[in-house]
PDBQT receptor file of N, H, CA, C and O in Angstrom, charges set to zero:
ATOM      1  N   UNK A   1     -42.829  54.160  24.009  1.00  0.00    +0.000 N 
ATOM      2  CA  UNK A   1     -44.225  54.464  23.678  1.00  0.00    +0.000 C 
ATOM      3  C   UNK A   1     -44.337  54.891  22.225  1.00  0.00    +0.000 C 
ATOM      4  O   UNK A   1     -43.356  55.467  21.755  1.00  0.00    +0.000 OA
ATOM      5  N   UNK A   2     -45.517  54.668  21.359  1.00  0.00    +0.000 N 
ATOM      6  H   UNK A   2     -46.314  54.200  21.741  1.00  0.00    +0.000 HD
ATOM      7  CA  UNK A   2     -45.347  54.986  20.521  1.00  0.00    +0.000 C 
ATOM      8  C   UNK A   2     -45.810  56.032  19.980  1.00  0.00    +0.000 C 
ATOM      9  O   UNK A   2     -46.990  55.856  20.281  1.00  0.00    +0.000 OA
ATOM     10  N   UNK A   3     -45.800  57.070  19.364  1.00  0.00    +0.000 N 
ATOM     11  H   UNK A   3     -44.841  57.213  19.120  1.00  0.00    +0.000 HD
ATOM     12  CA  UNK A   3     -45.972  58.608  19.198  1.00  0.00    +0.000 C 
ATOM     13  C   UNK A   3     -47.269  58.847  19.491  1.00  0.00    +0.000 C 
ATOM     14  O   UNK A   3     -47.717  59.629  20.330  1.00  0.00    +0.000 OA
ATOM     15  N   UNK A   4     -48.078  57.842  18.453  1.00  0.00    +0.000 N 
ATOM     16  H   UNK A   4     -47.714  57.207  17.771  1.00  0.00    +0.000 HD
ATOM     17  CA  UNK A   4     -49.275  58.244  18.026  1.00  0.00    +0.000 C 
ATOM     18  C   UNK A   4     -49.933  58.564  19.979  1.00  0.00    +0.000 C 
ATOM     19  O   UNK A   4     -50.577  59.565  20.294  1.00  0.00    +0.000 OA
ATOM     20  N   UNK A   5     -49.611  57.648  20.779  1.00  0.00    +0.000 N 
ATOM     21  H   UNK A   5     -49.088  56.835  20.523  1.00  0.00    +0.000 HD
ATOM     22  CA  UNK A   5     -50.207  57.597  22.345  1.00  0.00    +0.000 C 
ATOM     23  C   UNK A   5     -49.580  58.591  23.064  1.00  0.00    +0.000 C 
ATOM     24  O   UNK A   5     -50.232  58.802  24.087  1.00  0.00    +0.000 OA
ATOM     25  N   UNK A   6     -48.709  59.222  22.995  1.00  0.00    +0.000 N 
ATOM     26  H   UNK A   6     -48.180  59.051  22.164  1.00  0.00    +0.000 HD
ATOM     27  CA  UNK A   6     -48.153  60.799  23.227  1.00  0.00    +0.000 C 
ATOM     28  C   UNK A   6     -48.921  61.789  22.914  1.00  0.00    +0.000 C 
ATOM     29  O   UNK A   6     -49.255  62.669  23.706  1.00  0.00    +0.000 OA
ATOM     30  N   UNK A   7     -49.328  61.705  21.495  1.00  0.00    +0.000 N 
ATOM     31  H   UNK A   7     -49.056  60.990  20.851  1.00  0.00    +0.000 HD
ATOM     32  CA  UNK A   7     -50.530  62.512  20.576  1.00  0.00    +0.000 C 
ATOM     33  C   UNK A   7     -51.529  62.657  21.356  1.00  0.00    +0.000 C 
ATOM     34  O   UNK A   7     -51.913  63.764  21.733  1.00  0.00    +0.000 OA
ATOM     35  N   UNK A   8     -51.933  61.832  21.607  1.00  0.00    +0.000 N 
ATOM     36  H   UNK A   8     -51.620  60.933  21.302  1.00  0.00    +0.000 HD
ATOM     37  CA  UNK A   8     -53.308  61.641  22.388  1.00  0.00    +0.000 C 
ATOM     38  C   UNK A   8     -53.424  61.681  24.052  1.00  0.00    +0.000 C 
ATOM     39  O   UNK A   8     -54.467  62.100  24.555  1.00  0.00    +0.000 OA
ATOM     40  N   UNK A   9     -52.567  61.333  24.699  1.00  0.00    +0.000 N 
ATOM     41  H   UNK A   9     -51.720  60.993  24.290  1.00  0.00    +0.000 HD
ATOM     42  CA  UNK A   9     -52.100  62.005  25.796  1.00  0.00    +0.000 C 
ATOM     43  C   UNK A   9     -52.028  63.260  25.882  1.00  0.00    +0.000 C 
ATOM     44  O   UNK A   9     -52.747  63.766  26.744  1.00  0.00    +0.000 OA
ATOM     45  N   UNK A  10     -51.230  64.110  25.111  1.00  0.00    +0.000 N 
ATOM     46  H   UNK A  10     -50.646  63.699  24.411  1.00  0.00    +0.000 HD
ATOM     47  CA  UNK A  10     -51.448  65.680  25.342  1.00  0.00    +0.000 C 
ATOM     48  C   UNK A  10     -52.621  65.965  25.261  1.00  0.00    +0.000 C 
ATOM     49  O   UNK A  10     -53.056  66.543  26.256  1.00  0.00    +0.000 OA
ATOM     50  N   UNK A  11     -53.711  65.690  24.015  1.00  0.00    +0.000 N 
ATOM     51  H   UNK A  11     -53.358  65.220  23.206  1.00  0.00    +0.000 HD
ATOM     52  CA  UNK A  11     -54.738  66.316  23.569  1.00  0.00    +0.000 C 
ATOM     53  C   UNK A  11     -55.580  65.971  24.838  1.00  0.00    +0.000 C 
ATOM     54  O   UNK A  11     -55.743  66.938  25.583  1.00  0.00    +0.000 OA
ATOM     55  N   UNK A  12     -56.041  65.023  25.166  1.00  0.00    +0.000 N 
ATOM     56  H   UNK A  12     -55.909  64.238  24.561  1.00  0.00    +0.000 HD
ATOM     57  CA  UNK A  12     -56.959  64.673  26.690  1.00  0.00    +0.000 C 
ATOM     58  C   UNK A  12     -56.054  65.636  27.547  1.00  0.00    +0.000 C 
ATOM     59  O   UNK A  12     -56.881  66.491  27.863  1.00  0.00    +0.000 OA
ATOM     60  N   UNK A  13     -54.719  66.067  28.183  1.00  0.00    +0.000 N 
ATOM     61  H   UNK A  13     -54.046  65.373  27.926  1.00  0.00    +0.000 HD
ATOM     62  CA  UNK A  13     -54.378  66.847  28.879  1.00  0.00    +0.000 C 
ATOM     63  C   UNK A  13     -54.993  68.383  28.369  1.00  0.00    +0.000 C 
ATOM     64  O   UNK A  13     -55.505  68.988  29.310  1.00  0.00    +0.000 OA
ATOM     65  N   UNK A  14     -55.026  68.957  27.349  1.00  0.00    +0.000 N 
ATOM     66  H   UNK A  14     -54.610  68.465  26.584  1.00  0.00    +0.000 HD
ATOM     67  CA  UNK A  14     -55.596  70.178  27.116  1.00  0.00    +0.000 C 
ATOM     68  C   UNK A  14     -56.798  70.014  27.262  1.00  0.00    +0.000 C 
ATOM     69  O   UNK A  14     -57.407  70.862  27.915  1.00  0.00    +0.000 OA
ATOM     70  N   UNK A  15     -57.547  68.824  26.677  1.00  0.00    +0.000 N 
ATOM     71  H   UNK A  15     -57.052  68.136  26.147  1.00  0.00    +0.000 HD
ATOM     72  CA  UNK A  15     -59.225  68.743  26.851  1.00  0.00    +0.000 C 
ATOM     73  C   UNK A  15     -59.527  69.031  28.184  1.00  0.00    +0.000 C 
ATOM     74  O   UNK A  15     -60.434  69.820  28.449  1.00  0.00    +0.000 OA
ATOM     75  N   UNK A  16     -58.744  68.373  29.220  1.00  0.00    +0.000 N 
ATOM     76  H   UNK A  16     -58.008  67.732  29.005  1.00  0.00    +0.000 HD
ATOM     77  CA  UNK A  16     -59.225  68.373  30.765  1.00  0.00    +0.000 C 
ATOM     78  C   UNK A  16     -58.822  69.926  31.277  1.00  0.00    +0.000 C 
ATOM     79  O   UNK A  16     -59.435  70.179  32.314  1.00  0.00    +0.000 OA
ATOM     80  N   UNK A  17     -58.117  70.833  30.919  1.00  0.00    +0.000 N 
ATOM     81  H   UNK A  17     -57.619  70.627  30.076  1.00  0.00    +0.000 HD
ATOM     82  CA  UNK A  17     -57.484  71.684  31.359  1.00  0.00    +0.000 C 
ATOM     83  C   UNK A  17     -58.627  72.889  30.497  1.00  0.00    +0.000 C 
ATOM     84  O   UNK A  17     -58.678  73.898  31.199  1.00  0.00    +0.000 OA
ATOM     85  N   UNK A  18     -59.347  73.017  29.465  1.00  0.00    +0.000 N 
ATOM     86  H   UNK A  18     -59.306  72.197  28.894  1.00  0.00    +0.000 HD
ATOM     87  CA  UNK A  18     -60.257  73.355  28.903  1.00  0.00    +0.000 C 
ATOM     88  C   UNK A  18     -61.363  73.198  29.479  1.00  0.00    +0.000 C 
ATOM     89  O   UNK A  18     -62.027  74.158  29.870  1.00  0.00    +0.000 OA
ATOM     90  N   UNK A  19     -61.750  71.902  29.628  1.00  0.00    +0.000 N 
ATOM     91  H   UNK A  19     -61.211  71.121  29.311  1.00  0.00    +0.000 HD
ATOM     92  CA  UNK A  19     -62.835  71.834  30.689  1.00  0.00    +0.000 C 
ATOM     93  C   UNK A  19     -63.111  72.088  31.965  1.00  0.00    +0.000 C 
ATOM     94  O   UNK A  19     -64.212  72.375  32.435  1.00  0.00    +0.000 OA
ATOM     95  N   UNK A  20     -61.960  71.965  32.590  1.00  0.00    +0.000 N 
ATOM     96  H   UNK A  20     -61.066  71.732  32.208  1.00  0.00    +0.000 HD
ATOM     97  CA  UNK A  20     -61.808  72.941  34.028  1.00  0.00    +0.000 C 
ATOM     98  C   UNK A  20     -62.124  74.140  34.107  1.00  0.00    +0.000 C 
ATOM     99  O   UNK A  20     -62.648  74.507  35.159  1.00  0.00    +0.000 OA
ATOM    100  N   UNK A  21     -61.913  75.086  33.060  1.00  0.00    +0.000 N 
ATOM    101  H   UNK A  21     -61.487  74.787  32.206  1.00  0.00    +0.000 HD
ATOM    102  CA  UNK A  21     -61.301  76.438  33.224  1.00  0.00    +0.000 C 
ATOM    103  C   UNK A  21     -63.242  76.471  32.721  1.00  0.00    +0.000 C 
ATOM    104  O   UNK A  21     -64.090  76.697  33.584  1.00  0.00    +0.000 OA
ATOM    105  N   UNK A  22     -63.506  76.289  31.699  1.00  0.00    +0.000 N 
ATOM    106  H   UNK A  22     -62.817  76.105  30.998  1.00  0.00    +0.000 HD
ATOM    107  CA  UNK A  22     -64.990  76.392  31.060  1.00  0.00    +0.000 C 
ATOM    108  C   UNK A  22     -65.819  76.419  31.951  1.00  0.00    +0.000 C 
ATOM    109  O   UNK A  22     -66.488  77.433  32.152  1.00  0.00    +0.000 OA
ATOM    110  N   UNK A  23     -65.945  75.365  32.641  1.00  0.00    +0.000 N 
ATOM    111  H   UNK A  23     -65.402  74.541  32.478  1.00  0.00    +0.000 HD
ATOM    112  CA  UNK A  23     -66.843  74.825  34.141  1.00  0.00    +0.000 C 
ATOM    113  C   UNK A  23     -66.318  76.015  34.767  1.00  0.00    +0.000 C 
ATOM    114  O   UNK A  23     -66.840  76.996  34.238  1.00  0.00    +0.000 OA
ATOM    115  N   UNK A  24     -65.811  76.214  35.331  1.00  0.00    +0.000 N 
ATOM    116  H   UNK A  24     -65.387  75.417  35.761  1.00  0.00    +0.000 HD
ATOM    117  CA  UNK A  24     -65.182  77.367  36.626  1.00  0.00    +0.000 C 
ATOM    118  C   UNK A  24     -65.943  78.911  35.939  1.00  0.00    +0.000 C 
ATOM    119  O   UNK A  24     -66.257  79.927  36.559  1.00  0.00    +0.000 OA
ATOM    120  N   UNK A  25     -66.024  78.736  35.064  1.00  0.00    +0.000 N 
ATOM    121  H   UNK A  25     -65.769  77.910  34.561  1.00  0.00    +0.000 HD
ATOM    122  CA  UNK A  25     -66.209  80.488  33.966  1.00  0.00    +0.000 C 
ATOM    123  C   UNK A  25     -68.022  80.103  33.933  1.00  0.00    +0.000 C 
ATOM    124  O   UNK A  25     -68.827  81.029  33.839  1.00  0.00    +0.000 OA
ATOM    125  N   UNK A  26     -68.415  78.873  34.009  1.00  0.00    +0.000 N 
ATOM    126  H   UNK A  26     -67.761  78.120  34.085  1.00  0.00    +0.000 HD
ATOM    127  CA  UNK A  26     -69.740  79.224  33.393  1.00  0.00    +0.000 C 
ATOM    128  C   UNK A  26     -70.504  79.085  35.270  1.00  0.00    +0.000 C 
ATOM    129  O   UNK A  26     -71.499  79.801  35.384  1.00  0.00    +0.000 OA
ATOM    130  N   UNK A  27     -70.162  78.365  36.461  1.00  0.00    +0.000 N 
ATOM    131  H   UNK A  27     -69.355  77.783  36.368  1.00  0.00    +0.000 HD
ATOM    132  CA  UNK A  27     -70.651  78.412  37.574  1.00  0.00    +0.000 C 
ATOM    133  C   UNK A  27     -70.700  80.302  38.362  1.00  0.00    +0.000 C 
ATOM    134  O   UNK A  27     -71.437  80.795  39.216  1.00  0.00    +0.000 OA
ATOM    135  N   UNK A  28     -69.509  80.892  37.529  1.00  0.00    +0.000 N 
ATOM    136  H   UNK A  28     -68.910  80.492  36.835  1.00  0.00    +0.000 HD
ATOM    137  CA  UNK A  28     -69.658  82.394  37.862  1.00  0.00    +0.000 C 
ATOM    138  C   UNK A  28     -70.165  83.178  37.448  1.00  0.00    +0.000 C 
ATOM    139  O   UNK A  28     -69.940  84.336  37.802  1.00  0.00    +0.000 OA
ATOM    140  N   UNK A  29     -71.323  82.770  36.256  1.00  0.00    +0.000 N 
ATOM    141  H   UNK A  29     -71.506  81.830  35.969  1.00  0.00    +0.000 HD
ATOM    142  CA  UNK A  29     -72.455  83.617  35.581  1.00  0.00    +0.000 C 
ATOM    143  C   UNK A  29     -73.441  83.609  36.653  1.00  0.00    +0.000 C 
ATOM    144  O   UNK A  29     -73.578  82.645  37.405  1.00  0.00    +0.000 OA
ATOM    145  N   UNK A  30     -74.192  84.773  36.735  1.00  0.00    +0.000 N 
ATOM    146  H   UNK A  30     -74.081  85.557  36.124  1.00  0.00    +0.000 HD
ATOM    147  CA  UNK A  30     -74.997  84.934  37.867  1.00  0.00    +0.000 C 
ATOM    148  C   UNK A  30     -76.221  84.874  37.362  1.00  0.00    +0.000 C 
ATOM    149  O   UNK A  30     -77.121  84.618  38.162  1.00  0.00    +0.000 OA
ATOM    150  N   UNK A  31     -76.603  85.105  35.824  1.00  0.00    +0.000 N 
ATOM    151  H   UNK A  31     -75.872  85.313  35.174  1.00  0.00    +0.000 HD
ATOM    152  CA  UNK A  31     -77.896  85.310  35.580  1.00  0.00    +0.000 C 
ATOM    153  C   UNK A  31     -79.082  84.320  35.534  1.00  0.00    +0.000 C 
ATOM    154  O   UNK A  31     -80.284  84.586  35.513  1.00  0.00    +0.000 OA
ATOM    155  N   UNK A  32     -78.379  82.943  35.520  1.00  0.00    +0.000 N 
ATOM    156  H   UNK A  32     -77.403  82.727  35.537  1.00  0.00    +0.000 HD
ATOM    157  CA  UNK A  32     -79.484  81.869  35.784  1.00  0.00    +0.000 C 
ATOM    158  C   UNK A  32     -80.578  82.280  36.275  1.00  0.00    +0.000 C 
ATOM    159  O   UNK A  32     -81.565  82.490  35.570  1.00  0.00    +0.000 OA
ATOM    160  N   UNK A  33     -80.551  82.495  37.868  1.00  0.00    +0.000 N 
ATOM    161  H   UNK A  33     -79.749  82.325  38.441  1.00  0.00    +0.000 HD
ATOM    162  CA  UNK A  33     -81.958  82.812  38.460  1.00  0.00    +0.000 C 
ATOM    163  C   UNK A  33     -82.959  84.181  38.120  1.00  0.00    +0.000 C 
ATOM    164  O   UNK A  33     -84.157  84.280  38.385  1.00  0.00    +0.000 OA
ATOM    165  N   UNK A  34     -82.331  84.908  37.642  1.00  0.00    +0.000 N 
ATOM    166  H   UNK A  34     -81.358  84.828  37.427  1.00  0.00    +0.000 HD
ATOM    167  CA  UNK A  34     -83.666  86.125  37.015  1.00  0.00    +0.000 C 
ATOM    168  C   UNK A  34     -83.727  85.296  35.722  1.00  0.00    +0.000 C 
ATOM    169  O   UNK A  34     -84.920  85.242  35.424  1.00  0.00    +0.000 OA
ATOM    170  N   UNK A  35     -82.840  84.480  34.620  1.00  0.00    +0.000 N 
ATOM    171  H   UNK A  35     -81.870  84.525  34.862  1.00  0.00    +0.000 HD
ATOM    172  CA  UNK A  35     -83.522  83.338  33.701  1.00  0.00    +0.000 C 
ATOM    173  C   UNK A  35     -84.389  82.977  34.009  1.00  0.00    +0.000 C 
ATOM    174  O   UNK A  35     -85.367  83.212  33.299  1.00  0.00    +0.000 OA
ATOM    175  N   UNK A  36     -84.572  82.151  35.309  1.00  0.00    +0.000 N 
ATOM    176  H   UNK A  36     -83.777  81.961  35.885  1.00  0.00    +0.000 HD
ATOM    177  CA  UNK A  36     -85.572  80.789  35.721  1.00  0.00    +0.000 C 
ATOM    178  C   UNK A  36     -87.319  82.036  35.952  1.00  0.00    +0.000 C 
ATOM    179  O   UNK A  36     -88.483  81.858  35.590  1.00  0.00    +0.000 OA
ATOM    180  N   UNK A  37     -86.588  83.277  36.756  1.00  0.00    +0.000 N 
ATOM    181  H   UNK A  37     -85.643  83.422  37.050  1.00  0.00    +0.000 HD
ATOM    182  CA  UNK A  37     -88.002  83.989  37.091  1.00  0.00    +0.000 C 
ATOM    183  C   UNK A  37     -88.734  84.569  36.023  1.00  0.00    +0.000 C 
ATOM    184  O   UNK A  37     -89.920  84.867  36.158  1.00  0.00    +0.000 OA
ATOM    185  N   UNK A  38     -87.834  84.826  34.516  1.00  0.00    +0.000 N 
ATOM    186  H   UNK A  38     -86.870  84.584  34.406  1.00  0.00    +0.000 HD
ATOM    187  CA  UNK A  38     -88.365  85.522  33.641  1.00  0.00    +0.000 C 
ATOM    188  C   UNK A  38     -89.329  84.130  32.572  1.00  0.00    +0.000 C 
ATOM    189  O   UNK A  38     -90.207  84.388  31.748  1.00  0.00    +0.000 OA
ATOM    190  N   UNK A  39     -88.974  83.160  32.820  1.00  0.00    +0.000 N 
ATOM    191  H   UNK A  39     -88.261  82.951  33.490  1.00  0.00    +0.000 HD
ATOM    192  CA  UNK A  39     -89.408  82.024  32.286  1.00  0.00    +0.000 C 
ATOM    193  C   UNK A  39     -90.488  81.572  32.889  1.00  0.00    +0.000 C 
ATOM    194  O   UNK A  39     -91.283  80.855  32.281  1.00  0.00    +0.000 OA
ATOM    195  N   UNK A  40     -90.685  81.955  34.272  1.00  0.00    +0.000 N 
ATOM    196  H   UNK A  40     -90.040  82.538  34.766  1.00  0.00    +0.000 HD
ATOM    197  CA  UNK A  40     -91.988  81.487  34.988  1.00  0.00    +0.000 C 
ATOM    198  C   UNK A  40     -93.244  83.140  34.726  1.00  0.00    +0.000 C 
ATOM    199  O   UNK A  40     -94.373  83.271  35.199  1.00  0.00    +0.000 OA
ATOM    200  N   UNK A  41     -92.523  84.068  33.895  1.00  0.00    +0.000 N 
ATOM    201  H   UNK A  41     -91.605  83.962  33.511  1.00  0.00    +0.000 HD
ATOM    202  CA  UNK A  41     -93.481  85.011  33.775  1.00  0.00    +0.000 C 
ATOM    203  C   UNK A  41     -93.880  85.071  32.599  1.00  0.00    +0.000 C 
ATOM    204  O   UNK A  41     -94.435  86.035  32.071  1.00  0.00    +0.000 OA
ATOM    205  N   UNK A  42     -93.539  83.709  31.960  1.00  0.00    +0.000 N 
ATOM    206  H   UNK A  42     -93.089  82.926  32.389  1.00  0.00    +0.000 HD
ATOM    207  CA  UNK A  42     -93.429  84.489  30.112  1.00  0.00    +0.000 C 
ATOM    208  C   UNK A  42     -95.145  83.727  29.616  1.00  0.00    +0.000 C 
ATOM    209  O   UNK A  42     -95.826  84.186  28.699  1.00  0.00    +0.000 OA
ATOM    210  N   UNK A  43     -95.585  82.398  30.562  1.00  0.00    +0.000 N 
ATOM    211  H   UNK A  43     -95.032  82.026  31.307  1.00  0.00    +0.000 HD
ATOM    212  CA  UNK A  43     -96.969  81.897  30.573  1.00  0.00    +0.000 C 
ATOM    213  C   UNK A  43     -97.805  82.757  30.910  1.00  0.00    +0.000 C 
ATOM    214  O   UNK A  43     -98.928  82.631  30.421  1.00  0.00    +0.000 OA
ATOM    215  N   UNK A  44     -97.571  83.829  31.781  1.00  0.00    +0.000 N 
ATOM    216  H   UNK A  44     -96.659  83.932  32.178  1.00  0.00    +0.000 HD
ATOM    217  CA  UNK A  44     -98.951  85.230  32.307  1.00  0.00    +0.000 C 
ATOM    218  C   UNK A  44     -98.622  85.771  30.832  1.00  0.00    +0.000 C 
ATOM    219  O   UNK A  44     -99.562  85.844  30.040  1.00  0.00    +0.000 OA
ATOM    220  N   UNK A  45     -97.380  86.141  30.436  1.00  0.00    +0.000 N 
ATOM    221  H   UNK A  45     -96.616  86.081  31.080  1.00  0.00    +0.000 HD
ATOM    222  CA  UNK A  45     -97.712  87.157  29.490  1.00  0.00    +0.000 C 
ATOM    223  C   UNK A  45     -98.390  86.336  28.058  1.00  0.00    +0.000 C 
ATOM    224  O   UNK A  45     -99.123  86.944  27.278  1.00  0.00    +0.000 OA
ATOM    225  N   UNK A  46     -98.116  85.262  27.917  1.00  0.00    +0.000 N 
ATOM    226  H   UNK A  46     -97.520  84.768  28.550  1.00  0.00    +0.000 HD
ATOM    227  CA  UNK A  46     -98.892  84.836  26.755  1.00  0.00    +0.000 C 
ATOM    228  C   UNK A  46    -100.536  84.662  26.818  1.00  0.00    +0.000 C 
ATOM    229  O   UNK A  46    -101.283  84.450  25.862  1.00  0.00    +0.000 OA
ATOM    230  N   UNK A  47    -100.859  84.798  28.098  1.00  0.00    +0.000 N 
ATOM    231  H   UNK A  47    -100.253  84.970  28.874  1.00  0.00    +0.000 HD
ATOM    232  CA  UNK A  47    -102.782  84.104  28.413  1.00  0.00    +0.000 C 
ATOM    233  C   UNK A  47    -103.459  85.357  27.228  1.00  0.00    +0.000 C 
ATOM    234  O   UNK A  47    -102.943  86.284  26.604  1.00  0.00    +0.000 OA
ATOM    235  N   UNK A  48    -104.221  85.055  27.284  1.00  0.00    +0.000 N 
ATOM    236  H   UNK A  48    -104.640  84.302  27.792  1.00  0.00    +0.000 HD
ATOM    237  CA  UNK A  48    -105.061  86.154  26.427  1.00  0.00    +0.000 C 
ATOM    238  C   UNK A  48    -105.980  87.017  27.600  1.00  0.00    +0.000 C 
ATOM    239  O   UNK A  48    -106.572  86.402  28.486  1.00  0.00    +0.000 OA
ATOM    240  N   UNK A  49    -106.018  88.286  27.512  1.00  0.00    +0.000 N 
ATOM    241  H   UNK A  49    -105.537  88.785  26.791  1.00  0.00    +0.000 HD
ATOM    242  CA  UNK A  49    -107.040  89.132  28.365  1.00  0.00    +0.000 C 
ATOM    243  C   UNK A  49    -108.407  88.737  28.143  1.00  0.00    +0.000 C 
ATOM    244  O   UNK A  49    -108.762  89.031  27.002  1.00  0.00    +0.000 OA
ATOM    245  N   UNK A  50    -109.081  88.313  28.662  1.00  0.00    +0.000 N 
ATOM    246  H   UNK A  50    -108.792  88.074  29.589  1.00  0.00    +0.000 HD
ATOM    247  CA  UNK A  50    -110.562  88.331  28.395  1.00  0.00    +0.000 C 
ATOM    248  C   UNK A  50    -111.259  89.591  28.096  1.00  0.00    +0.000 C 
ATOM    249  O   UNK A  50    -112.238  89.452  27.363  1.00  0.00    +0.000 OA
ATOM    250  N   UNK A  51    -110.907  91.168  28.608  1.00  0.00    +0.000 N 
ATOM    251  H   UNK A  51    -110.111  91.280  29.204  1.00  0.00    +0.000 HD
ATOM    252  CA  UNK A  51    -111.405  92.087  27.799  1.00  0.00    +0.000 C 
ATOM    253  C   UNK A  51    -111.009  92.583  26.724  1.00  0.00    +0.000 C 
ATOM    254  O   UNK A  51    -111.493  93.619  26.267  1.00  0.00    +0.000 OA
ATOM    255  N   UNK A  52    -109.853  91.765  26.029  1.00  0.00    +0.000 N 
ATOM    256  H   UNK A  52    -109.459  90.924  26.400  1.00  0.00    +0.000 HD
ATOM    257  CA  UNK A  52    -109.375  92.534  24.661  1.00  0.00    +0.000 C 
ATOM    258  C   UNK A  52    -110.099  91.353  23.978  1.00  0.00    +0.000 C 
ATOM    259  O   UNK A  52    -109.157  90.652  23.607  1.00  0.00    +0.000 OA
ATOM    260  N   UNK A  53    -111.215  90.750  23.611  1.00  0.00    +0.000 N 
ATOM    261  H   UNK A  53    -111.980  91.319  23.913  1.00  0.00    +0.000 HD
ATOM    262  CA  UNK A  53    -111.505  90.062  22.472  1.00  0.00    +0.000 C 
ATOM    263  C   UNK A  53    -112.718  90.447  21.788  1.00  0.00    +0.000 C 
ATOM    264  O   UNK A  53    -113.050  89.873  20.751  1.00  0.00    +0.000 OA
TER     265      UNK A  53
């Protein structure tokens, strides 16, 4: 084989072994869903009051 395809063989082996571990670390963040609820509250807070004008 010739080096240069060794080269590049390892590097896709760390890429995939990087991306495993990344994926696995970011599915165990929990905060998504108070994200999604604070995002569905952020349109009330922008409306304008009709008695402050």
């Amino acid at each position: 084989m010739m080096p240069g395809v060794v080269v590049a063989v390892l590097w896709a082996l760390i890429a995939l072994i990087l991306f495993l571990v990344g994926r696995s670390q970011i599915k165990q963040v929990k905060g998504v869903p108070q994200t999604v609820d604070t995002l569905k509250e952020i349109p009330e807070t922008l409306k304008r009051n009709e008695e402050n004008r």
